[in-house]
C-alpha positions in Angstrom: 50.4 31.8 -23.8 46.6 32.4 -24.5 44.4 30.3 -21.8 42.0 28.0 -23.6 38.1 28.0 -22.7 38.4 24.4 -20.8 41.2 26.2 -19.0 39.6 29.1 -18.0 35.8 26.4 -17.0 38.5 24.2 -14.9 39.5 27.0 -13.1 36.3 28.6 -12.6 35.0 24.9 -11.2 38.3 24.5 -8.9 37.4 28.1 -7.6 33.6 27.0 -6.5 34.3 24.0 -5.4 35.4 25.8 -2.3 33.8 26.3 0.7 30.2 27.9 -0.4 30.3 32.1 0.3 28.4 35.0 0.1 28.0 36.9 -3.1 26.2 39.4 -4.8 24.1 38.2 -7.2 25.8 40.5 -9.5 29.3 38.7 -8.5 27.1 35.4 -9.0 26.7 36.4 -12.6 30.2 37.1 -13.4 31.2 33.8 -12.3 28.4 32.5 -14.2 29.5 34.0 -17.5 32.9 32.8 -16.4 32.2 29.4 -15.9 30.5 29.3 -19.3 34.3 30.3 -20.8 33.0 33.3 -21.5 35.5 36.3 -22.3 34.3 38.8 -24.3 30.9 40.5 -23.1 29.9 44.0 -25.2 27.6 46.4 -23.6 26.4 49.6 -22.2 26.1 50.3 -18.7 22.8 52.5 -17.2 21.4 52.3 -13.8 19.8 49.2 -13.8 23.4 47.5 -14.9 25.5 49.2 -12.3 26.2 46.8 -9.5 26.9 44.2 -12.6 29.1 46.8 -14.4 30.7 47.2 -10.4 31.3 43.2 -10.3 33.0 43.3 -14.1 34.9 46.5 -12.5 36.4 44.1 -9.5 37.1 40.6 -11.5 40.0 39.7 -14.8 38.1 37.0 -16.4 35.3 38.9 -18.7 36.6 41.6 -20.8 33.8 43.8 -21.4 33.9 46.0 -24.7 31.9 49.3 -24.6 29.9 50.2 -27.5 28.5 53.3 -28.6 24.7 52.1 -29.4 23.3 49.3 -27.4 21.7 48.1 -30.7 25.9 47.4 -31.9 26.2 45.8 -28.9 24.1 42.8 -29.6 25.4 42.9 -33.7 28.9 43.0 -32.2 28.0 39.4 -29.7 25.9 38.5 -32.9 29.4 38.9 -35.3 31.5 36.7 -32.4 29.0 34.1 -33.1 28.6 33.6 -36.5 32.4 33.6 -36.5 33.5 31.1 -33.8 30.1 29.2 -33.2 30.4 30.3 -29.4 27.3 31.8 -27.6 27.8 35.9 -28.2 27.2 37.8 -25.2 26.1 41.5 -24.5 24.7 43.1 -21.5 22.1 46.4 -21.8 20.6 48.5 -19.1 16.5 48.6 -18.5 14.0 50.3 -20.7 15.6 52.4 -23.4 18.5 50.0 -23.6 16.9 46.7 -24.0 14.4 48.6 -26.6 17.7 49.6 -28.2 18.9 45.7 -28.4 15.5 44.6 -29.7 16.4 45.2 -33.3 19.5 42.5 -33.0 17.8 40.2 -31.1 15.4 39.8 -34.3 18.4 39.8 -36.3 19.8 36.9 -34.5 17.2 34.9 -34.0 16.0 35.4 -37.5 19.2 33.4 -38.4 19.1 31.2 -35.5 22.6 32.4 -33.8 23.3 31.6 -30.2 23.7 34.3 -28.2 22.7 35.7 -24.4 21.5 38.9 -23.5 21.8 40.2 -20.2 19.4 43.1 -19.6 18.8 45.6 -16.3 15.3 45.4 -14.9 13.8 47.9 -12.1 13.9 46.7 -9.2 11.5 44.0 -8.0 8.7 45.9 -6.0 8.9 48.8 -8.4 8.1 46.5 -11.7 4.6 47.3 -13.7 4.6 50.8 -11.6 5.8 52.5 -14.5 9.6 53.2 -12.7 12.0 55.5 -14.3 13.3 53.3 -17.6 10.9 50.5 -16.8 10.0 48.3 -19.9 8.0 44.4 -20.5 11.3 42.7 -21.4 9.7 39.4 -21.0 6.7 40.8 -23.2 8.6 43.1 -25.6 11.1 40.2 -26.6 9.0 37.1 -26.6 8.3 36.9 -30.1 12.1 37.3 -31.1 13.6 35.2 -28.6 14.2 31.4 -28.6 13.1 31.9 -24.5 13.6 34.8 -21.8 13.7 34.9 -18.2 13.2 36.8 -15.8 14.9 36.3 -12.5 13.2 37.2 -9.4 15.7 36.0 -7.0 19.2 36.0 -6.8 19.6 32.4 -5.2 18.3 31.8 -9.0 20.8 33.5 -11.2 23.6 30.8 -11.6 21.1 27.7 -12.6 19.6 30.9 -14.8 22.6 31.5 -16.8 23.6 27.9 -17.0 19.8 27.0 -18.8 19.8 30.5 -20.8 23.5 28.6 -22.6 22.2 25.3 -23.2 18.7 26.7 -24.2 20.7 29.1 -27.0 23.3 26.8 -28.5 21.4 23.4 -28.1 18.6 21.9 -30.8 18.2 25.1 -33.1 20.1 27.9 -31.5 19.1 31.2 -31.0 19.2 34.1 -28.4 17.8 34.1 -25.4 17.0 37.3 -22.9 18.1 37.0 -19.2 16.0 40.1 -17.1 17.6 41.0 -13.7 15.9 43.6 -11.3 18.7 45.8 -10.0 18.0 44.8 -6.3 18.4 41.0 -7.0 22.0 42.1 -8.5 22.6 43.8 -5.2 21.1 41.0 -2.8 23.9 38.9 -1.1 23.1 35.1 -0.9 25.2 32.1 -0.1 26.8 31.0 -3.9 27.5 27.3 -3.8 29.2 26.7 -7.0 27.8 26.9 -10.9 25.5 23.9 -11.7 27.6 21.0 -13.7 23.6 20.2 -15.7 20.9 21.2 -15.7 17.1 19.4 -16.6 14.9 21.1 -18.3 11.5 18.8 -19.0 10.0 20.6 -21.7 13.4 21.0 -23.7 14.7 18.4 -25.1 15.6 18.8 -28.7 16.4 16.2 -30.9 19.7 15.1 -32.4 19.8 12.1 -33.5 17.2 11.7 -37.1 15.1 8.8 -37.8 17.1 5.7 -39.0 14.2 4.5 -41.6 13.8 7.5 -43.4 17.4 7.8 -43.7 17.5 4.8 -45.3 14.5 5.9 -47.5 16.4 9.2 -48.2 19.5 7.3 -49.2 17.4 5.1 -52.0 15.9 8.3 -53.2 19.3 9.4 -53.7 20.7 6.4 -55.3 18.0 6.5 -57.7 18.0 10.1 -58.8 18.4 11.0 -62.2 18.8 14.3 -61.2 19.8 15.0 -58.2 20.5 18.0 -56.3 21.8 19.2 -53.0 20.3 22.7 -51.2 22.4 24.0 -48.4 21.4 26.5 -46.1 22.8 28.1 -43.2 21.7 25.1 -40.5 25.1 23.2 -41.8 26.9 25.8 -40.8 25.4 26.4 -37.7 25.7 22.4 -36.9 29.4 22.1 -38.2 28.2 19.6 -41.3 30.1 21.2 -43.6 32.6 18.6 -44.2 29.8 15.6 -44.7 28.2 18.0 -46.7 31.0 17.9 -49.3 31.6 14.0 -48.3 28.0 12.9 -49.4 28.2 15.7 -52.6 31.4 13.6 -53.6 30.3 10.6 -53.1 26.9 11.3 -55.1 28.6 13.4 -57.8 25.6 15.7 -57.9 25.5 19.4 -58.0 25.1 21.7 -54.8 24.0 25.2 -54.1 23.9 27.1 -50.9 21.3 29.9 -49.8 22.8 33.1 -48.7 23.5 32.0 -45.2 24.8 28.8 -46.4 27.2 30.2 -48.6 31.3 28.6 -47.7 29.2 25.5 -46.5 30.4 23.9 -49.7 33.2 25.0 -51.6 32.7 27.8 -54.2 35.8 26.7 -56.1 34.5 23.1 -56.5 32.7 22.4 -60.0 29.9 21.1 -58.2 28.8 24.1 -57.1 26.6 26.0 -58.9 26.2 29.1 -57.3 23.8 31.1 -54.8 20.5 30.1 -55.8 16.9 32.4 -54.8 15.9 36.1 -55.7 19.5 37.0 -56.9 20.7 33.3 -57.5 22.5 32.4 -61.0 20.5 31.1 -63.6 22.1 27.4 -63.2 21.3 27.3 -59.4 17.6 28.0 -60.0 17.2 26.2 -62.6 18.3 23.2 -61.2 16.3 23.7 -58.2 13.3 23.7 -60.3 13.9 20.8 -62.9 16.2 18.3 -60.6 13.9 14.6 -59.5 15.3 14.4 -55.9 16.1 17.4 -54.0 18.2 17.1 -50.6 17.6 20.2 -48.6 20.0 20.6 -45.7 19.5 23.3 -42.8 17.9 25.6 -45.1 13.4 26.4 -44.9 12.3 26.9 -48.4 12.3 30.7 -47.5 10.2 32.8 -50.0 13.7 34.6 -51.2 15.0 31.1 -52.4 11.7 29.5 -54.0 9.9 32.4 -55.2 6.4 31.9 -55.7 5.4 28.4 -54.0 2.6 27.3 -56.5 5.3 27.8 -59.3 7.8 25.7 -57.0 5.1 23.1 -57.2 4.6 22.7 -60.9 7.3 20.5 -61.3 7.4 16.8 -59.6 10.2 16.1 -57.7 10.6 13.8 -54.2 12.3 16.1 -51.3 14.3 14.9 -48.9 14.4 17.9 -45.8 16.8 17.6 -43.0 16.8 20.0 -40.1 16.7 20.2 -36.4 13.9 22.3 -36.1 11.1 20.1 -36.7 8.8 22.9 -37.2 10.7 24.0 -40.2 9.8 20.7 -42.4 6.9 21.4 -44.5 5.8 24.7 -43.6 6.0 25.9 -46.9 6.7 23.3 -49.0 6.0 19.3 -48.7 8.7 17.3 -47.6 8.1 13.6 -49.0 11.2 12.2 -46.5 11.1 14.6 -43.3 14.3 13.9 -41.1 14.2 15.6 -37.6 17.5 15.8 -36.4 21.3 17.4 -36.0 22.6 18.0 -39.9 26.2 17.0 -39.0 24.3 13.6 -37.0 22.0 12.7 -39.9 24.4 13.1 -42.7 27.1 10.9 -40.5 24.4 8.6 -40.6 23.4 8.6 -44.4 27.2 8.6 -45.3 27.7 4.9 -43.4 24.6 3.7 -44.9 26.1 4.7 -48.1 29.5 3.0 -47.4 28.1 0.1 -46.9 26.0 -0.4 -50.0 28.2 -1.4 -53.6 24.6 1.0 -55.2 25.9 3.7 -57.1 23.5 6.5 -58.7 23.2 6.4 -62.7 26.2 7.3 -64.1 24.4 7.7 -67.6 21.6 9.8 -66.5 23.8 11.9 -63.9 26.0 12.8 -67.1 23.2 14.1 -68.7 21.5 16.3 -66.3 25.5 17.4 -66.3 25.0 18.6 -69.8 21.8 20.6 -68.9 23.3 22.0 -66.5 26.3 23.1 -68.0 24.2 24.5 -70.8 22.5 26.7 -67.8 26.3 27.7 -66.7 27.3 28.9 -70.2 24.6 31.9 -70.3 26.7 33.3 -67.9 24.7 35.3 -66.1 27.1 37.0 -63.7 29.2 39.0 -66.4 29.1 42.5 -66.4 31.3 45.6 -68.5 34.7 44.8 -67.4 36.1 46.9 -69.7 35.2 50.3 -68.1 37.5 52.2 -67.4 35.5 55.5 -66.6 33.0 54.9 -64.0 34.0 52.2 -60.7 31.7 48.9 -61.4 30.7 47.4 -57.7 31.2 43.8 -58.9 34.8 44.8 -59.5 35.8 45.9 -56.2 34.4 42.7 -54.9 35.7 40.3 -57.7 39.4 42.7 -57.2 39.0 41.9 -53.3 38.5 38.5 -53.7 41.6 37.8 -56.0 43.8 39.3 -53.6 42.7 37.3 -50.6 42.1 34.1 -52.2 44.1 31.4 -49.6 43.8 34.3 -46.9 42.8 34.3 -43.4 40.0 36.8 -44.2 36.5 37.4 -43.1 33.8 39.2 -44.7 30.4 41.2 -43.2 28.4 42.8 -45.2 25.4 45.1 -44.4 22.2 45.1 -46.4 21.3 45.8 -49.9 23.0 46.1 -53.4 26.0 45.5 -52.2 25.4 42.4 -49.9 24.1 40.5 -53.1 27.1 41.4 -55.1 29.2 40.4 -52.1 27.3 37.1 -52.2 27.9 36.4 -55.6 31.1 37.6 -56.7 33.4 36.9 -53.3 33.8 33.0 -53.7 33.4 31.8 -50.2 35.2 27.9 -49.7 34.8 27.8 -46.1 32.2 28.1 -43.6 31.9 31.3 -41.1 33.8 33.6 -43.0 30.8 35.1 -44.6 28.7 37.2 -42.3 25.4 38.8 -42.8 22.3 39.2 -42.1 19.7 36.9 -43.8 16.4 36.4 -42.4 15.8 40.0 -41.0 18.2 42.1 -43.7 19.0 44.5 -40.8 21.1 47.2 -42.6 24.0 48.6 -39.8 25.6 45.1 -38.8 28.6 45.6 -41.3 31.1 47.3 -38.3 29.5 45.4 -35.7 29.8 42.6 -36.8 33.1 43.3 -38.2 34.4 44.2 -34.5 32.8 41.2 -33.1 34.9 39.0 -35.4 38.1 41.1 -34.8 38.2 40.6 -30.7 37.3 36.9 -31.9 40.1 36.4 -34.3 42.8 39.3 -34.2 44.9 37.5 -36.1 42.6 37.7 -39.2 42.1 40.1 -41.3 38.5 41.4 -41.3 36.6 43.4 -44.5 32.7 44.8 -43.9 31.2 45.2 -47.5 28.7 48.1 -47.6 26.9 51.1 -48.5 26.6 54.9 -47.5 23.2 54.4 -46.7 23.6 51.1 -44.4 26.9 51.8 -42.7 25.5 55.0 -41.5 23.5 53.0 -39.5 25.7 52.3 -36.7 28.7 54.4 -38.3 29.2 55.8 -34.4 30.8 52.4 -34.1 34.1 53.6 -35.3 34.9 55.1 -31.8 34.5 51.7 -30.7 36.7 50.3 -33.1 39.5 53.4 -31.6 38.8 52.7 -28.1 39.4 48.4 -28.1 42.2 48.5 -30.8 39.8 46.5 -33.5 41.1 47.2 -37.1 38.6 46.6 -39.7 38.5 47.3 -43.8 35.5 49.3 -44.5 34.4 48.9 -48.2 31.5 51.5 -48.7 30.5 50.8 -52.4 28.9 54.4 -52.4 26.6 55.1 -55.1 24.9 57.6 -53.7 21.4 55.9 -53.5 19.6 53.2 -51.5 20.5 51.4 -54.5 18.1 48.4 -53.7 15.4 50.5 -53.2 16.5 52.4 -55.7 16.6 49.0 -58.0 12.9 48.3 -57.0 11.2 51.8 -57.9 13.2 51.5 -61.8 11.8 48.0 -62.0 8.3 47.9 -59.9 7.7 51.7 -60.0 8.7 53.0 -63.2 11.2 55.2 -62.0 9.8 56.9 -59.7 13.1 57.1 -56.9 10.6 58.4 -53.7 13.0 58.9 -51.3 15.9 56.3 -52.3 18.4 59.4 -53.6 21.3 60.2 -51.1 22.1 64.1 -51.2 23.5 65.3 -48.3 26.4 62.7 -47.4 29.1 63.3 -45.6 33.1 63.2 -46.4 33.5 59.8 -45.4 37.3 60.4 -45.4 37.0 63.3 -43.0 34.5 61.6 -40.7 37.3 58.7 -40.5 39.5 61.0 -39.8 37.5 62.7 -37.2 37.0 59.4 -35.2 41.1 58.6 -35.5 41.1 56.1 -38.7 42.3 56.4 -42.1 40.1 57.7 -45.2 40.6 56.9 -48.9 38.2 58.1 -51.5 38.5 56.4 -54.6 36.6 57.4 -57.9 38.5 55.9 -60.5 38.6 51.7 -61.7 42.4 51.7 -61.5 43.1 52.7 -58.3 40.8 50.1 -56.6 43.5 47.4 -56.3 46.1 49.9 -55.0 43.6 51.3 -52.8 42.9 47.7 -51.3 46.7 47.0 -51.0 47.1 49.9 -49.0 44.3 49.3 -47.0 45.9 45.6 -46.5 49.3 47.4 -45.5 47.7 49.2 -42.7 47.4 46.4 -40.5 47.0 48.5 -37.0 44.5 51.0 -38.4 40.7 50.6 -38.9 40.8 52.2 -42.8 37.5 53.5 -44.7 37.1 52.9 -48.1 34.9 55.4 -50.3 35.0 53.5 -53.4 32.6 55.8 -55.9 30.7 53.5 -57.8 28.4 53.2 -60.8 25.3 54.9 -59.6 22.8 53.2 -62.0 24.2 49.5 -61.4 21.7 46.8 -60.7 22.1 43.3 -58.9 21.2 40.6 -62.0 20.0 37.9 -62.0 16.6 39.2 -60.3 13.3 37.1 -59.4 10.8 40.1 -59.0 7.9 39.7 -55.9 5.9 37.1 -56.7 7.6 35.3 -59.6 8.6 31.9 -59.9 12.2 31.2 -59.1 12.9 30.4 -62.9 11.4 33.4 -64.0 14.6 35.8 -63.7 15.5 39.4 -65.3 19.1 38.9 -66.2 19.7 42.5 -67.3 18.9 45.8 -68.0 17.1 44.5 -71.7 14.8 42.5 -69.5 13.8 45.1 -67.5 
């Protein structure tokens, strides 16, 4: 019988509530992590590490998973993350390690994620002597952290770890860097249990959003002729999905969800109109430009969703903006009703207000801007040639992998590019966390991380990573990893041979001219599967894609790469070039 995480605290609290001991502060750390309910930690050990790596070696609580790149390290704690709305964990050595880690410590706090990473340090009298792997930790990760610490003394490093977890999962979450000189890992100190609290006076984010302008937000709404809802991927990250789709049912207006928002409301549900932004359907944008009131939940008003900002602004409309981060409201666009506060808290709120008033928006109006909308929906913007039978269409393995999951227990991770959009727009996502990507930074090489974070995570489900032969190169060295801890992934490489965004971009913006994009010198991707003790499928033809996937399905125990040979000159439509407004969008090859 698995051991649940209030289990595993309770224990950990029984266990220090003992008679205070000496400990390492390595040892301290463990049962820091420990306490915290954490069990999976993925990492890298180096020099700095060792006496923690020692401590891991001599304790059964943390299972430590060893990666082959510290960079997949933090992805993979990133993946667990997104997945399970847990803090991710991953532990790198000093210098080249943590410089290795910086590049998914951007990633994740980019998309806000929770996460803790414990880096080595030199030891304390030999910091800013330019030691043997010395870096600035504290300087090099500052701007991509939510905070970082630096702990100078072992007697510190439980009351440490206990603010590093409330600081990254708390008011907006994000990651947060803990810095440990090898000697302070080595120094003994009495340990007299992990903290129960701890007080921070400067942090103190809020939850709970301003009663008044909910109210006013809640007229606005009732009032709307045209109404629409804009979800991003703070209702995910603050578990509002279900008053989400409360308050869209109760209003009857439409919804859309930014790229990390996607799942946050139902795909399947008429309401929803799609993606919206640079490769958003023509119905989503559309009525992001033309609606009266606009209710923005957890989402910024990122330039990828609005486009230009002056174009944005032709159009009158009141916005309402809900988010945590208070620093968020307004920074690029005007919110007329700001609301500081927890999504899940302030639409709680706004849904009693509403079930206590008999107001009801305007039926008659509401049916109307139904009938422009619907008008928007019938140019159907996300057909393509179905019918060909000679070349693999990209859309099609996605649109073929989502049929046969529909109702599943399935996860998706994508890397970045041509195929993340398509992913986005043609895998029909009706629940929150099962889409994972990454948004803010689009850092190609998280597809297998991610995908074996989410596998330790959830075993029981079955886990795809949508890519390309340009991103999952990346961090392709993963796939020993994957061997080694017994996580069996799906790889989907939609392989056409190019950096086919890049690629998209120098036809469109550059007339042609592919500098660089063009892919000649890959490698058997079956073979290299092969080689690392997987299973390898090259398929070139459109009707052996569903047999290839069933297969794939079949082979529950193996990690299984699939070399799907696609249409090399495919482009992701709709598009909103640089610079364009949001409704200005090339939907096809005739408007390019």
């Amino acid at each position: 019988m698995e051991i649940s995480k209030a289990e595993i605290r309770a224990a950990h609290a029984a266990h220090d509530a003992a008679a205070p001991q000496e400990l390492m502060g390595a040892d301290i750390l463990i049962r820091a992590l420990a306490a915290e309910g954490v069990q999976h930690v993925w990492g890298y050990p180096g020099g700095a590490v060792l006496y923690i790596y020692d401590a891991l070696y001599r304790q059964q609580s943390v299972n430590h998973y060893l990666v082959r790149h510290e960079q997949a390290a933090v992805h993979a704690a990133d993946g667990y993350a997104r997945a399970t709305g847990e803090v991710g964990v991953a532990l790198v050595t000093s210098g080249p390690g943590l410089t290795n880690a910086v590049t998914g410590l951007a990633t994740a706090y980019m998309d806000s994620i929770p996460m803790v990473v414990i880096s080595g340090q030199v030891p304390t009298p030999a910091i800013g002597q330019d030691a043997f792997q010395e870096c600035d930790t504290v300087g090099i990760t500052r701007p991509i952290v939510k905070h970082n610490f630096l702990i100078k003394r072992a007697e510190d490093i439980a009351i440490t770890v206990k603010k590093a977890f409330h600081i990254a999962r708390s008011g907006r979450p994000g990651p947060v860097v803990i810095d440990i000189p090898k000697d302070v890992s080595f120094k003994k100190v009495v340990y007299e249990g992990y903290p129960q609290t701890c007080e921070m006076r400067s942090y103190n984010p809020v939850r709970k959003g301003h009663g008044g302008q909910i109210r006013k937000a809640m007229q606005l709404l009732l009032t709307a002729k045209r109404p629409y809802i804009y979800v991003g991927g703070g209702a995910i990250l603050g578990n509002a999905t279900a008053q989400v789709r409360a308050l869209a049912d109760r209003l009857g207006a439409p919804v859309t969800n930014t790229l990390m928002g996607l799942g946050a409301f139902p795909a399947s549900d008429p309401k929803f109109l799609g993606m919206l932004g640079m490769h958003g359907t023509v119905e989503a944008n559309n009525a992001m430009q033309h609606c009266d009131v606009l209710l923005a939940i957890g989402a910024r008003f990122d330039d990828r969703v609005i486009g230009n900002v002056k174009h944005f602004a032709q159009n009158e409309r009141k916005i309402i903006h809900i988010d945590v981060d208070p620093s968020v409201i307004s920074k690029r666009v005007k919110a007329h009703v700001p609301i500081v506060g927890d999504c899940k808290d302030v639409l709680t709120e706004l849904l009693n207000m509403l079930a206590e008033t008999d107001e009801r928006p305007d039926a008659q109006a509401l049916e109307q801007w139904w009938a422009t909308i619907n008008g928007w929906r019938a140019q159907r913007c996300l057909d393509y040639d179905r019918s060909n039978t000679e070349v693999i269409k990209p859309q099609y393995v996605i649109e073929t992998l989502w049929n046969m999951t529909r109702g599943d227990d399935v996860y998706i991770t994508s890397d970045v590019g041509q195929h993340q959009m398509w992913a986005a727009q043609y895998f029909r996502f009706d629940e929150p966390r099962r889409w994972i990507n990454s948004g803010g930074l689009g850092t190609m090489g998280v597809g297998i991380p991610y995908a074996m974070g989410i596998k330790l995570a959830k075993p029981d489900s079955e886990v795809f990573c949508i890519t390309g032969e340009g991103s999952v190169q990346m961090n392709i060295q993963e796939l020993s990893t994957c061997l080694q801890h017994n996580t069996p992934i799906i790889i989907c490489a939609l392989n056409n041979r190019y950096l086919g965004m890049v690629r998209q971009w120098q036809e469109i913006e550059y007339s042609g001219r592919y500098s660089h994009s063009y892919m000649d010198a890959l490698p058997d991707f079956v073979k290299l599967a092969e080689a690392y003790g997987h299973v390898g499928m090259l398929i070139e033809k459109p009707q052996d894609v569903e047999g290839a996937l069933r297969e794939a399905r079949r082979l529950k125990d193996r990690t299984v790469f699939l070399d799907f040979r696609t249409d090399p000159g495919e482009n992701v439509f709709p598009m909103v070039q640089a610079g364009k407004g949001i409704t200005e969008m090339l939907l096809g090859a005739d408007d390019v």
